[in-house]
Structures are given as C-alpha cells and as structure tokens.
py3Dmol code that shows the C-alpha trace and the ligand (Angstrom):
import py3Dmol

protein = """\
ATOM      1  CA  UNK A   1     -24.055  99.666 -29.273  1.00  0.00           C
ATOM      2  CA  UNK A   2     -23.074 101.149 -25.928  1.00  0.00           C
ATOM      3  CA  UNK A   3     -25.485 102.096 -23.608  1.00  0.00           C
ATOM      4  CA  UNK A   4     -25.804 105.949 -22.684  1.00  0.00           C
ATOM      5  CA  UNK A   5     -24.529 106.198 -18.678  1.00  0.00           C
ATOM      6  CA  UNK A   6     -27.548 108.389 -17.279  1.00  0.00           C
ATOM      7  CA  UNK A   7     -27.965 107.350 -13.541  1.00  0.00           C
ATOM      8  CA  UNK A   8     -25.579 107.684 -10.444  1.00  0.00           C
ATOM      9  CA  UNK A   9     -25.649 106.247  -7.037  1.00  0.00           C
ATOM     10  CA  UNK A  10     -24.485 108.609  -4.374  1.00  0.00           C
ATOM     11  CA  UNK A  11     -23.905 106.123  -1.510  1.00  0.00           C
ATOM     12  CA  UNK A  12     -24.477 108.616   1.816  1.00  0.00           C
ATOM     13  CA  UNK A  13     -25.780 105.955   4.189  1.00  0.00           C
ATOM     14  CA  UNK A  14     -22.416 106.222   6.233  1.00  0.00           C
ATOM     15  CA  UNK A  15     -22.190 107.455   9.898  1.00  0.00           C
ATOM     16  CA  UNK A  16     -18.729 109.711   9.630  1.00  0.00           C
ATOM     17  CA  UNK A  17     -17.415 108.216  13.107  1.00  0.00           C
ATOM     18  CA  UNK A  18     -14.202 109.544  11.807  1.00  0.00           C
ATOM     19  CA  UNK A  19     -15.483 113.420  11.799  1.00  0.00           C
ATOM     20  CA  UNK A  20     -16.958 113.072  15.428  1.00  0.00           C
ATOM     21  CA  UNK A  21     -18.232 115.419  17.059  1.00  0.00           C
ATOM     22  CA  UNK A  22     -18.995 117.506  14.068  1.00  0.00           C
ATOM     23  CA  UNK A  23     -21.410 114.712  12.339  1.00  0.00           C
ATOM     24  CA  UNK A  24     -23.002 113.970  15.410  1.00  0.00           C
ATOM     25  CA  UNK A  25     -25.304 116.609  13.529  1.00  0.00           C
ATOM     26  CA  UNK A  26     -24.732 117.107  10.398  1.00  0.00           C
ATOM     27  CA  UNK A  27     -23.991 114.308   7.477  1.00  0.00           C
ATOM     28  CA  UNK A  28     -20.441 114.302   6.231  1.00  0.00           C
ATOM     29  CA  UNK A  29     -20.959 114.655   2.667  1.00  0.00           C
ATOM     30  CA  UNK A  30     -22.271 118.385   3.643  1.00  0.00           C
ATOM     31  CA  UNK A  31     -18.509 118.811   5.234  1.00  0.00           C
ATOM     32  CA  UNK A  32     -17.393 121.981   3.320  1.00  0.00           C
ATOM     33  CA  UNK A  33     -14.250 122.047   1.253  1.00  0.00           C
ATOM     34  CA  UNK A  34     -13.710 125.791   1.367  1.00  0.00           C
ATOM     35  CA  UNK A  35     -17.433 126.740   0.641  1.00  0.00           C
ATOM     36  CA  UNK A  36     -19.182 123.778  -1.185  1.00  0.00           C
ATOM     37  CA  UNK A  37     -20.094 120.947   0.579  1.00  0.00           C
ATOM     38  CA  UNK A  38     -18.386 117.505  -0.546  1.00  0.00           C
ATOM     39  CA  UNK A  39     -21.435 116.517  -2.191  1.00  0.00           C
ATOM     40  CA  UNK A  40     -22.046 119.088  -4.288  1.00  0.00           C
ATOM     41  CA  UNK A  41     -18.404 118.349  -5.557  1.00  0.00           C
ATOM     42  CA  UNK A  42     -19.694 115.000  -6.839  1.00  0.00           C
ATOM     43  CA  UNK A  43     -22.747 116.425  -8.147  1.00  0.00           C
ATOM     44  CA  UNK A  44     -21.281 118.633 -10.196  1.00  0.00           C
ATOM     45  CA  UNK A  45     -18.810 115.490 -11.640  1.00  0.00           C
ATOM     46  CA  UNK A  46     -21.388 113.496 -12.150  1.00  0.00           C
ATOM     47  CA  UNK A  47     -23.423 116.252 -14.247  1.00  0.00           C
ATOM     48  CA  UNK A  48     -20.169 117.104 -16.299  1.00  0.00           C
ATOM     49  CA  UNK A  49     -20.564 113.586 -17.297  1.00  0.00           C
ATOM     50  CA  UNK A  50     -24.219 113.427 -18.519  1.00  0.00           C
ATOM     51  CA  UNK A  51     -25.722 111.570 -15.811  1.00  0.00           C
ATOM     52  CA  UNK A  52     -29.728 113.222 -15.878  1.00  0.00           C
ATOM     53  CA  UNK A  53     -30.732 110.794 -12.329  1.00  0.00           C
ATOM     54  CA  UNK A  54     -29.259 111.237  -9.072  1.00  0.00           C
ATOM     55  CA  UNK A  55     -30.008 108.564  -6.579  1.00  0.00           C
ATOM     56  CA  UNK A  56     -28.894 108.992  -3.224  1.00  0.00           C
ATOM     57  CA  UNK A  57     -28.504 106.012  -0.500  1.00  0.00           C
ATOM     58  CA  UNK A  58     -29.329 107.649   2.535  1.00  0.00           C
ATOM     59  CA  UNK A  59     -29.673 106.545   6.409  1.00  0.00           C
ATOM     60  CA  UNK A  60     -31.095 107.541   9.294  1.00  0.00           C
ATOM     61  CA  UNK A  61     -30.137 111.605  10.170  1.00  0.00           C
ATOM     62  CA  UNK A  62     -29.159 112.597   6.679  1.00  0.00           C
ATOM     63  CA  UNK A  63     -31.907 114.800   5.876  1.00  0.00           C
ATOM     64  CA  UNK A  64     -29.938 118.088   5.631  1.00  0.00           C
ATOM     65  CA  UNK A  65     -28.766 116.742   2.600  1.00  0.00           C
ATOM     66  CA  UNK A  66     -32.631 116.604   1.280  1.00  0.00           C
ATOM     67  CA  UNK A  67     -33.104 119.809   2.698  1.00  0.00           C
ATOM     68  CA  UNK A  68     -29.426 121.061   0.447  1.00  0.00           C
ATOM     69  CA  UNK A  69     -31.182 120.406  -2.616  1.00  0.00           C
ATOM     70  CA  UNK A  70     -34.053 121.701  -2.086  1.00  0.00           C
ATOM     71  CA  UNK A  71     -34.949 125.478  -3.903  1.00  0.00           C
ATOM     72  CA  UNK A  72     -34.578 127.878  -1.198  1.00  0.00           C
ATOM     73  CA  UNK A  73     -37.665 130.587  -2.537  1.00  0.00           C
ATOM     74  CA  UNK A  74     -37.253 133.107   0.106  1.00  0.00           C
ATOM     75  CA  UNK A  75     -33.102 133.182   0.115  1.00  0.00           C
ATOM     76  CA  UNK A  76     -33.476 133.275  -3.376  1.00  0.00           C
ATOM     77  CA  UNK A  77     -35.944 136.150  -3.353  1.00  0.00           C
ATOM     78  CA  UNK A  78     -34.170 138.145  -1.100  1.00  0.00           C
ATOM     79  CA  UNK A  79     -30.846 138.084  -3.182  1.00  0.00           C
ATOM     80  CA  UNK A  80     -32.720 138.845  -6.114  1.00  0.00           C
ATOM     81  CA  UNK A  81     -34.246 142.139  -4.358  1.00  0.00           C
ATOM     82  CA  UNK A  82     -30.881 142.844  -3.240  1.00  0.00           C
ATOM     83  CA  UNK A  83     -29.262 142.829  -6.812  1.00  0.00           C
ATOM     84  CA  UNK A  84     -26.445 140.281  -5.877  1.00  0.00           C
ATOM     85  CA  UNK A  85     -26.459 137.734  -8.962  1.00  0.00           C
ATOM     86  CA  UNK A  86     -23.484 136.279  -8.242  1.00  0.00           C
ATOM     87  CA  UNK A  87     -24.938 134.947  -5.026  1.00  0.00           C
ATOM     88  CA  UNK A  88     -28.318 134.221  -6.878  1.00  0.00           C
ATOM     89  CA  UNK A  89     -26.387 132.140  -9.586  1.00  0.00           C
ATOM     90  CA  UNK A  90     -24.279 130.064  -7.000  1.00  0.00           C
ATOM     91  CA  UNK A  91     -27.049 129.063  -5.428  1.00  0.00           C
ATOM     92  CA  UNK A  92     -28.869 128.493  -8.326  1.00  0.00           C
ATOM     93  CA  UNK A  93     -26.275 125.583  -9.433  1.00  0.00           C
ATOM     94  CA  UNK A  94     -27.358 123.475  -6.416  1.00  0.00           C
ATOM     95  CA  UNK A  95     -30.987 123.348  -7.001  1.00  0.00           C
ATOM     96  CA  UNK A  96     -31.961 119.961  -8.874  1.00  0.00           C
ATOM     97  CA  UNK A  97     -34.802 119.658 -11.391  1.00  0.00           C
ATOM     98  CA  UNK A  98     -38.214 118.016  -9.871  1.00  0.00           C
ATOM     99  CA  UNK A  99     -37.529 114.380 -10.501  1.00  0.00           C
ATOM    100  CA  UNK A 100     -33.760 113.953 -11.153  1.00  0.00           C
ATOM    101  CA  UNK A 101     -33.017 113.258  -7.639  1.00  0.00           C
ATOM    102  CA  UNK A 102     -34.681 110.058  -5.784  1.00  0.00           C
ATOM    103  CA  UNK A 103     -33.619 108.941  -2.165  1.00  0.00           C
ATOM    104  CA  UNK A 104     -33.569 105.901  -0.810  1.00  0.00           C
ATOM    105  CA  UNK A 105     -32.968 104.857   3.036  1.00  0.00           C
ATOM    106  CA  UNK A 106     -30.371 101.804   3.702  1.00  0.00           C
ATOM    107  CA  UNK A 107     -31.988 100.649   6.619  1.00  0.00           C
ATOM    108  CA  UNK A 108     -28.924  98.931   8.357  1.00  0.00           C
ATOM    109  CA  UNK A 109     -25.298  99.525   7.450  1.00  0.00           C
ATOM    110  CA  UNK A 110     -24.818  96.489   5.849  1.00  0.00           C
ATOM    111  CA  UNK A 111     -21.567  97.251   3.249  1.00  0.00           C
ATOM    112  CA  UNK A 112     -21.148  99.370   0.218  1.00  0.00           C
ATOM    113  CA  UNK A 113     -22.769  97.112  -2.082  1.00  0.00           C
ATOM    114  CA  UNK A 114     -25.708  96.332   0.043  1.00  0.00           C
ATOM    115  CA  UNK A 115     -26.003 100.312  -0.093  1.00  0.00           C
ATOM    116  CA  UNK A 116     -25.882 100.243  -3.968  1.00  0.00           C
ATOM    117  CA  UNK A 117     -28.084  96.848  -3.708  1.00  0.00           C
ATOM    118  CA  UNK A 118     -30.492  99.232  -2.078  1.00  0.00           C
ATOM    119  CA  UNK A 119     -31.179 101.338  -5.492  1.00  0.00           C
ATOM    120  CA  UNK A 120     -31.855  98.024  -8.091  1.00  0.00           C
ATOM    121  CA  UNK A 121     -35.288  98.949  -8.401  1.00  0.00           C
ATOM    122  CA  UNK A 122     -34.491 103.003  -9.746  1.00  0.00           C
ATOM    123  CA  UNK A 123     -31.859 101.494 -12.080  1.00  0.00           C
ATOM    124  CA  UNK A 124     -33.569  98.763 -13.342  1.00  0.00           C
ATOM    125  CA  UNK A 125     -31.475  97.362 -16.505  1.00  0.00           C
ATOM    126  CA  UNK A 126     -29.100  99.842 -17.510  1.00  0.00           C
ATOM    127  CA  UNK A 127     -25.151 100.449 -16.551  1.00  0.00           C
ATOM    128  CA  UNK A 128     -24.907 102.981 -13.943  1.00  0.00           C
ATOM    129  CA  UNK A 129     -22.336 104.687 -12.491  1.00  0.00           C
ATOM    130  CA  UNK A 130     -21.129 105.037  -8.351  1.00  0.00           C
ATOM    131  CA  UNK A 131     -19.590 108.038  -6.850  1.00  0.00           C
ATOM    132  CA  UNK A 132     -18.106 107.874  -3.425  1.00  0.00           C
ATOM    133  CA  UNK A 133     -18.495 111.813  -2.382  1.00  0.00           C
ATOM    134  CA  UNK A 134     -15.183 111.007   0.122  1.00  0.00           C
ATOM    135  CA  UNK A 135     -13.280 110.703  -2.589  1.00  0.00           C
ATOM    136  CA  UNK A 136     -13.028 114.208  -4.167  1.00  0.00           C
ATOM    137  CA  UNK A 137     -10.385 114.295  -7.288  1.00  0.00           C
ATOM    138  CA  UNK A 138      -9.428 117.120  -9.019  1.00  0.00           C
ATOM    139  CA  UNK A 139      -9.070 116.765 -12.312  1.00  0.00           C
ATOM    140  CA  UNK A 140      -8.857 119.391 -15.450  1.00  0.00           C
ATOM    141  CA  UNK A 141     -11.338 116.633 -17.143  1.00  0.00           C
ATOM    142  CA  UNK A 142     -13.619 115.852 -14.351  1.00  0.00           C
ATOM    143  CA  UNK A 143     -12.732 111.658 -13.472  1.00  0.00           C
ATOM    144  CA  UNK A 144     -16.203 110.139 -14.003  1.00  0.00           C
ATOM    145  CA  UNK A 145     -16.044 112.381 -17.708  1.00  0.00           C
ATOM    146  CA  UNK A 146     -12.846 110.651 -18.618  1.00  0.00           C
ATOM    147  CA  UNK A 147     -14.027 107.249 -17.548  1.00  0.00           C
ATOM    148  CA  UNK A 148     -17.107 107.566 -19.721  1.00  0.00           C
ATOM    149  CA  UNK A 149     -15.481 108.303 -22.596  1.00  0.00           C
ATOM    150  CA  UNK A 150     -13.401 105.607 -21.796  1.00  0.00           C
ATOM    151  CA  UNK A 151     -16.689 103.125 -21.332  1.00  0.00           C
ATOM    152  CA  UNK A 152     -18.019 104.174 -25.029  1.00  0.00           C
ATOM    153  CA  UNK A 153     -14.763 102.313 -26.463  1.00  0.00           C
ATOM    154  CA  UNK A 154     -14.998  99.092 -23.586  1.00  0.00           C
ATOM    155  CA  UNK A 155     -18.415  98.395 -21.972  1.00  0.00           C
ATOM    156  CA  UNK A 156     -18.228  96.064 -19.436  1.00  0.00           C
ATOM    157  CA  UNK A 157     -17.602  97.313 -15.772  1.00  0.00           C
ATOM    158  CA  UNK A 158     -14.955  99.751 -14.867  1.00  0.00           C
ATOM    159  CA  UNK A 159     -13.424 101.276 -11.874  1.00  0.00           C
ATOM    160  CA  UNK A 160     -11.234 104.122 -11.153  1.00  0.00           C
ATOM    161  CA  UNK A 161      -7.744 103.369 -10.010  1.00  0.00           C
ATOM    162  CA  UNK A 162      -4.951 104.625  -8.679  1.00  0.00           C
ATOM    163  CA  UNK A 163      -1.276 103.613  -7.447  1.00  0.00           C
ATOM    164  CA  UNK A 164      -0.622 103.131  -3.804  1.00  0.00           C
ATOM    165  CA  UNK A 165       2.131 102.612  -1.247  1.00  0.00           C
ATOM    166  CA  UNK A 166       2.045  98.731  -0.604  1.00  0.00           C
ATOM    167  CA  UNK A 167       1.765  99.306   2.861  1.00  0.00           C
ATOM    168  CA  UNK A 168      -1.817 101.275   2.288  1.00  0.00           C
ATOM    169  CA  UNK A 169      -3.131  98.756  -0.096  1.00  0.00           C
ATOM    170  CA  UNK A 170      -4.737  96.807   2.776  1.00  0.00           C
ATOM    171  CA  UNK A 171      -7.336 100.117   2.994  1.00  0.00           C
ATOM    172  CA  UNK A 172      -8.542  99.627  -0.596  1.00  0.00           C
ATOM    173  CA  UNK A 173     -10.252  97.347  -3.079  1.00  0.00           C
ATOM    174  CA  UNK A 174      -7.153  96.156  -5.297  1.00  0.00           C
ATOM    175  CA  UNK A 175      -6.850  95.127  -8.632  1.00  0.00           C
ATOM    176  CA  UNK A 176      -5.069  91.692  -9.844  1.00  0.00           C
ATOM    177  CA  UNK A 177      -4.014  93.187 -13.525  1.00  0.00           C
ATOM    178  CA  UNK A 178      -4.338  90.589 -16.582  1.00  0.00           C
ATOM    179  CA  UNK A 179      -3.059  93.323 -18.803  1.00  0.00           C
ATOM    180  CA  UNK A 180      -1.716  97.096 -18.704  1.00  0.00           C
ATOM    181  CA  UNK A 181      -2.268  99.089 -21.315  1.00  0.00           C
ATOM    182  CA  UNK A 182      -1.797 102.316 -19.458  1.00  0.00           C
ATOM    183  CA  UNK A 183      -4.815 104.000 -18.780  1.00  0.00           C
ATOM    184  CA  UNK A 184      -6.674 101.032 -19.466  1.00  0.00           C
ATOM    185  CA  UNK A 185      -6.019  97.748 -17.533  1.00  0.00           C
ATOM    186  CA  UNK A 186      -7.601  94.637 -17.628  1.00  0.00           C
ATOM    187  CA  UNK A 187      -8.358  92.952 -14.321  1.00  0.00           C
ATOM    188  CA  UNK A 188      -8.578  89.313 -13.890  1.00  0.00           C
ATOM    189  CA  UNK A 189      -9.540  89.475  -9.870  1.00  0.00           C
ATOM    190  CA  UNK A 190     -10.418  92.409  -7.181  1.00  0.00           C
ATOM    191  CA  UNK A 191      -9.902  91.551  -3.545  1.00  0.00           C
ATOM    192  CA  UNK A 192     -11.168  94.268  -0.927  1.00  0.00           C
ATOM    193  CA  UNK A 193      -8.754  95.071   1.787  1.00  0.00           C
ATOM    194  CA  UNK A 194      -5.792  92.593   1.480  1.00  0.00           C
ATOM    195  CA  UNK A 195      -3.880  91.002   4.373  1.00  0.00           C
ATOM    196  CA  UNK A 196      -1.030  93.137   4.768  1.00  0.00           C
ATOM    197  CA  UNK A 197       1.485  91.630   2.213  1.00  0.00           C
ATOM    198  CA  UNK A 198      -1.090  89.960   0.744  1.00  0.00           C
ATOM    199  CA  UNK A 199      -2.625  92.506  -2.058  1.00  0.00           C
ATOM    200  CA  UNK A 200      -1.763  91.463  -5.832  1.00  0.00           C
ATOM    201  CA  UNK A 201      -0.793  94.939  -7.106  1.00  0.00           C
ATOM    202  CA  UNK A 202      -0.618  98.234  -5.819  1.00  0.00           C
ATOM    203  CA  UNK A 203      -3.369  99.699  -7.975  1.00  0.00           C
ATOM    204  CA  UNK A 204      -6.261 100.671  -6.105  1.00  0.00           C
ATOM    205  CA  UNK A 205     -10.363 101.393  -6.865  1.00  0.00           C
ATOM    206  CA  UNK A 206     -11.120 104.930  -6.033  1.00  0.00           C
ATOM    207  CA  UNK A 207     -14.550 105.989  -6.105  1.00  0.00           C
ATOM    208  CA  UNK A 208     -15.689 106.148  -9.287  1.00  0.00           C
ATOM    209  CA  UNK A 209     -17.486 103.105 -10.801  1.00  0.00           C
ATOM    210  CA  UNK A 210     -19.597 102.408 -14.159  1.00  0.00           C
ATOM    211  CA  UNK A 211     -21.331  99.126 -13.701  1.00  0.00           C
ATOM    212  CA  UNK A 212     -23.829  96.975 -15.297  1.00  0.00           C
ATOM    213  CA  UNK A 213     -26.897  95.899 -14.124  1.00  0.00           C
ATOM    214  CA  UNK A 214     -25.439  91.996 -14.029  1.00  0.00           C
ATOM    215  CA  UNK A 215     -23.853  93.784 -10.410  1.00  0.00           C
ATOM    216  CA  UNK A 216     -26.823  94.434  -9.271  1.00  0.00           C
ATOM    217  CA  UNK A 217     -27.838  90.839  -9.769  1.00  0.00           C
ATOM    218  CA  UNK A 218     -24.850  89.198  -8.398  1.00  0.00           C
ATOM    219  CA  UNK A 219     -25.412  91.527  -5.036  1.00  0.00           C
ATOM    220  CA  UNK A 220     -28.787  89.381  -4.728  1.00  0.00           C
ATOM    221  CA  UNK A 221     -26.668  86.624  -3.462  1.00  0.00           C
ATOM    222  CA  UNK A 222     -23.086  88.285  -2.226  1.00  0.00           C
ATOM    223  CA  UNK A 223     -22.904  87.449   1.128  1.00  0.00           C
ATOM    224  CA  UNK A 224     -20.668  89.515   4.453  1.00  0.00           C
ATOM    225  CA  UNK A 225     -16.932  89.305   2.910  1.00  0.00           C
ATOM    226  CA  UNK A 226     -14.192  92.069   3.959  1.00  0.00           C
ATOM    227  CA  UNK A 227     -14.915  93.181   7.469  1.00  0.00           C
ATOM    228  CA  UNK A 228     -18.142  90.905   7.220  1.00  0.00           C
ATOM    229  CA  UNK A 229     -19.543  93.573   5.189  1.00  0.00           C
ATOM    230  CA  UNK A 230     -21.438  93.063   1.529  1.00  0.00           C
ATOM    231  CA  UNK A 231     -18.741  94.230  -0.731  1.00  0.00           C
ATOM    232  CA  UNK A 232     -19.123  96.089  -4.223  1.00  0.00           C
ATOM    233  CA  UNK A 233     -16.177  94.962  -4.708  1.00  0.00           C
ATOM    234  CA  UNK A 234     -16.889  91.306  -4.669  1.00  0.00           C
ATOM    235  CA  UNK A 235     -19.962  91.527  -6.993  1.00  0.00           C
ATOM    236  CA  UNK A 236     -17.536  93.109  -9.231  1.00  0.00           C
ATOM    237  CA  UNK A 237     -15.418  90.702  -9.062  1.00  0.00           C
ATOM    238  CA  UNK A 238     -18.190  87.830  -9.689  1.00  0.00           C
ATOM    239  CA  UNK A 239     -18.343  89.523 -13.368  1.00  0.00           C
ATOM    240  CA  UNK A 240     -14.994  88.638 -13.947  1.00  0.00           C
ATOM    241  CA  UNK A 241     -15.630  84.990 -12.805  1.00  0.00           C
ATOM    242  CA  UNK A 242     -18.750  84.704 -15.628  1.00  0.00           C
ATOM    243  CA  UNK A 243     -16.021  86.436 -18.159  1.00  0.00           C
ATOM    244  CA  UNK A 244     -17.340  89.550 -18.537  1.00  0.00           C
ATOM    245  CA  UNK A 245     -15.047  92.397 -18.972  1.00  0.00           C
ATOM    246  CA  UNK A 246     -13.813  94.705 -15.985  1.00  0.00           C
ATOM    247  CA  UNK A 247     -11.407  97.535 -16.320  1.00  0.00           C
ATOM    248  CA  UNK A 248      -9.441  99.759 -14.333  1.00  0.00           C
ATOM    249  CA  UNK A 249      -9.369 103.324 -15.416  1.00  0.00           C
ATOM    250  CA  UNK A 250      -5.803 105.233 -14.585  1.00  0.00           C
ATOM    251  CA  UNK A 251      -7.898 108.500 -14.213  1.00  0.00           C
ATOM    252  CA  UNK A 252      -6.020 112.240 -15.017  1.00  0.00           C
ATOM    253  CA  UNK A 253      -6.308 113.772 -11.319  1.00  0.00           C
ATOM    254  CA  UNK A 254      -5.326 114.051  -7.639  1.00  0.00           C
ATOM    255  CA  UNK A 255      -7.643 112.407  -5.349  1.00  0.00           C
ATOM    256  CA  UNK A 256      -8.142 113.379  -2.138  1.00  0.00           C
ATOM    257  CA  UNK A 257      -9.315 111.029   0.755  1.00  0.00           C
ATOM    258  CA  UNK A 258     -11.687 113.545   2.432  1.00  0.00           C
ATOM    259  CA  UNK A 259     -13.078 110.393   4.627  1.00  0.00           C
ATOM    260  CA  UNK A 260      -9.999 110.973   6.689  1.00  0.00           C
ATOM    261  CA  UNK A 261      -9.014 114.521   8.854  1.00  0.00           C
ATOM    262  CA  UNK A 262      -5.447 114.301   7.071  1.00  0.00           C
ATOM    263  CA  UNK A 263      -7.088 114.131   3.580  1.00  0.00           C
ATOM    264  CA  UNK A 264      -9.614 116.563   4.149  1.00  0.00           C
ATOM    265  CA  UNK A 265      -7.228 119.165   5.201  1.00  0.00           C
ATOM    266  CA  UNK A 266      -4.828 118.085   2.244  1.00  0.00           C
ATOM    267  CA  UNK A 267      -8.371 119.125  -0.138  1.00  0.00           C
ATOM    268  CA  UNK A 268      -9.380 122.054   1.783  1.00  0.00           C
ATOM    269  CA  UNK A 269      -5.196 123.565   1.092  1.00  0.00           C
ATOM    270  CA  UNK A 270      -5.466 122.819  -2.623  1.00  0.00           C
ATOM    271  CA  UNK A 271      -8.725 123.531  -3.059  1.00  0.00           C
ATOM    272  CA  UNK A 272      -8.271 127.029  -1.362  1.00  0.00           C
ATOM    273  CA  UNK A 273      -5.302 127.845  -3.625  1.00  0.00           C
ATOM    274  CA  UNK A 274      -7.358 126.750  -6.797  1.00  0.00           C
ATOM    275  CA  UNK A 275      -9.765 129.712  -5.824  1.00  0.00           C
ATOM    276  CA  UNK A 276      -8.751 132.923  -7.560  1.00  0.00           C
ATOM    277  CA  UNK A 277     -10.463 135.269  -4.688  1.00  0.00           C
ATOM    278  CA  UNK A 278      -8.238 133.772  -1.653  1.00  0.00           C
ATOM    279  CA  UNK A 279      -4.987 132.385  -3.887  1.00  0.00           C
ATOM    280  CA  UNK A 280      -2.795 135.358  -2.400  1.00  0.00           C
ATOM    281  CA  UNK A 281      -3.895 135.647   1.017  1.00  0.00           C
ATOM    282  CA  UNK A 282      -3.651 131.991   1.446  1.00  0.00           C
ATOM    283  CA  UNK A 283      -0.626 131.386  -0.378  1.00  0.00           C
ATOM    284  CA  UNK A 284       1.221 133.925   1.729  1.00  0.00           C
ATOM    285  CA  UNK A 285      -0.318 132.690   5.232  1.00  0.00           C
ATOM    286  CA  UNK A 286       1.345 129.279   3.844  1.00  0.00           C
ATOM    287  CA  UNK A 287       4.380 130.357   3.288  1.00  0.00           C
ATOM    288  CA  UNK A 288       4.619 131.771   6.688  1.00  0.00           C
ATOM    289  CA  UNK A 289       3.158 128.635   8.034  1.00  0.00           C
ATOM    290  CA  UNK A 290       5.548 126.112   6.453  1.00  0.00           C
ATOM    291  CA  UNK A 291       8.473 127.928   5.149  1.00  0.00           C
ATOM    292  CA  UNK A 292       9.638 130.293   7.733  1.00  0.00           C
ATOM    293  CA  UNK A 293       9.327 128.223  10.671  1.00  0.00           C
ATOM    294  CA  UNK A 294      11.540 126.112   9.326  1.00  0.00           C
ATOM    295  CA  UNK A 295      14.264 128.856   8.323  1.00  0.00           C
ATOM    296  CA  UNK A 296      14.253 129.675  11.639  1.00  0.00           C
ATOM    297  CA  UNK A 297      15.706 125.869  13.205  1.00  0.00           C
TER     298      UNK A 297
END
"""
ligand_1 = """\
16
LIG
C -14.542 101.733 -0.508
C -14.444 100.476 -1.371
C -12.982 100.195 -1.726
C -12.358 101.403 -2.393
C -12.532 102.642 -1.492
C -12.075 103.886 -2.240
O -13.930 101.436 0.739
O -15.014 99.375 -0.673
O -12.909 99.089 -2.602
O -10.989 101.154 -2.624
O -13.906 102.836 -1.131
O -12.156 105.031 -1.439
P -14.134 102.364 2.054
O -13.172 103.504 1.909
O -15.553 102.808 2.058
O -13.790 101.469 3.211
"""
view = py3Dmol.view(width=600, height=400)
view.addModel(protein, "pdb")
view.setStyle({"model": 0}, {"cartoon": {"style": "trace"}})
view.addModel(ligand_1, "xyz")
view.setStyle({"model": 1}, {"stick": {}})
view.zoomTo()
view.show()
C-alpha cells in the first residue's frame, strides 16, 4: 500500500542575492508574479495535490512571509463593511488553518538538503514532498498533482524533470536514465551541477520532489558535495545506491526559473496574458513592444 503524500517542505532559507536591492527587505518568495506572491503559487500547487502540512525552512529576515499567512482581521473587516467579496474571497485563499503551517529556521546556509535536513523531526516517517517556490510551472494539471498520481502507481522517490540545452545542464541536478518510458524514467545516478561536458543526459530535476523518509536519513551523514554545499540531490542519489527506486517525472507544463531576472520576467509576460482582466491591454502593449519595432528596421 502506498502511503498518502500529506506534508511539503517549502525551502525559503535562501538570501535572493540575485534580486538585490529589492530583497535587501523583503524575502523573494513574496516577489509578485502579477499580483500573487511566488509563494502563494506553490501553496496553492501543493494544496491541489492534497498536501494538509506546510513546513516552511526559513532564515534569518523572512518573517514577512509569517506575517503573509497570517489572517488579516481588520483588512478583512473593512472589505466586508465595504461589500467587496471578491476582495474578501482573494484574500481569504491565503489564510492557512491554525496548525497546517510550521516554520523552522536553517540557521546557516548550509545546501538544499541541509535545509530539508532541517524539517526531519515534523516529517517523521512518512514520504514527503519538496517544492522549490523559484520554480513556478504552469501547468493545466498542477505538476506536484500529476506527480502524485504518478507516485500511487511507483513509490519510491521521484523528481520532476525536464529537458535542457547541454550547455545549461551544468546549473541543474541531472539525471543518468536506466530506462525511458516517457513520462516515467528510471534513474540509475543523479549528479548536481556537472562539469561542463560532463552531465550524463540532458534531463534535469526541477523543483518538485516526493521523497521518503530513508532521505532524510541518508542527509544525517551527506557531507559538502556540489559547490561544497549538502546536496538533496546526493541523498537522493544514495537511494539509488541501496536499490531503492527513483524516478524522474516528465511533468505536463512550462516552468519558469523565477530565481533568475530573465525568468521572472518570462513568468510575469505569461502569467499576465493568462489573466482574463489585463489579456487585451497587455497583449496589445506587446505587440507594440515586440512587433512594430521591428517592422520598422
Ligand atoms: C536546486 C537543486 C537542483 C535542481 C534545481 C532546480 O538547485 O539543487 O538539483 O536542478 O534546484 O531549480 P539551485 O537552483 O537551488 O541551485
């Protein structure tokens, strides 16, 4: 019998040097794609996929992300008074029942799987999954949905993937494939950040990871390895070593890499079109944009 996937790990811990100055201030993950902060975009994936515990890995300077998640009474009260339900139900999807949401401080920015290493005592012995809020994919099916479907048929660990240009593989955690069965691949090795030239595919982990607790336990004695960093990806990787399964998942989406400037403003374009309210204004201002300066050479 497979295990129900109930808890998440929202690793936040990160400083956003890349988004200086704006997160000299504010976290990152509260970086708005047109009007919802990244992390609410992973909240709401993770809920489409049943997960009932949200555990955040925080650091030093993130508390406006407490403070997001909090009820807001008064705001609340006022657009209540004011008749404007629209506003009232909005902000009613960000509030998060008393208890679901637990955070916990990564003390030093020791890797991504030290951060995850940092919430083994809220997961305890169950799989889990990981969302990295910089990775924002938008999907009909939301990814981490489709991947635990996918988990009910597999167990084991799995990871989203995706195909990259060989020359960006050196940026991800890669996949060695043992077998590709499409959606579904079986992975015989993971190596985080390749050598240039060195990687043994070109299909990449995104941000979306179901994992067993046996992770959690091989993170106990992981030590610095890409970038001298504790990797999730090498823990991962130890599973395949004590032949245990790990999968990749070809997810149905487009990712965007909202850790970077050219991503984000890649997300906020189509996310902006995807909204019915600004579609035509937008879309117009585009065209202007892009199309008729280049009539005019
Ligand atoms: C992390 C993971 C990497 C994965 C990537 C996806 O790297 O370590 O394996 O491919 O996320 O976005 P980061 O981007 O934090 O360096």
């Amino acid at each position: 019998m497979k295990r129900r996937v109930t808890k998440a790990i929202f690793p936040v811990a990160g400083l956003g040097t890349r988004f200086l100055p704006a997160t000299k201030s504010i976290p990152k993950e509260i970086m708005t794609l047109v009007d919802r902060p990244l992390i609410q975009y992973a909240i709401d994936e993770a809920r489409a996929a049943g997960i009932k515990e949200f555990i955040f890995v925080t650091s030093r300077g993130k508390g406006a992300l407490e403070d997001y998640f909090d009820h807001a009474p008064e705001l609340e009260a006022s657009l209540r008074k004011k008749g404007k339900d629209d506003l009232l139900n909005i902000l009613k999807s960000t509030n998060m029942e008393s208890g679901a949401i637990a955070y916990i401080r990564q003390h030093r920015a020791l890797g991504l799987g030290h951060a995850v290493w940092c919430a083994r005592r809220l997961i305890a012995n169950e799989p889990f999954a990981v969302i990295l809020p910089d990775d924002v994919i938008a999907a009909e099916k939301p990814c981490l949905q489709q991947m635990v479907e996918a988990y009910q048929e597999t167990g084991g660990c799995m990871v989203a993937a995706m195909e990259v240009p060989p020359q960006a593989a050196s940026a991800y955690g890669v996949l060695d494939i043992k077998e590709d069965m499409g959606s579904m691949v079986s992975i015989k090795g993971m190596v985080e950040k390749p050598e240039p030239g060195t990687a043994p595919s070109n299909l990449a982990v995104i941000g979306r990871y179901i994992l067993t607790p046996k992770v959690l336990q091989n993170l106990n004695r992981i030590r610095g390895g890409a970038g001298g960093e504790i990797q999730l990806t090498d823990a991962i990787a130890e599973e395949i070593r004590n032949e245990r399964d790990v999968f990749g998942f070809r997810f149905r989406g487009e990712r965007f890499d909202c850790g970077s400037k050219a991503g984000f403003l890649q997300a906020t374009v189509a996310f902006g079109l995807a909204r019915d309210e600004l579609r035509e204004e937008f879309s117009q201002y585009l065209r202007e944009m892009v199309i008729l300066p280049d009539a005019a050479q």
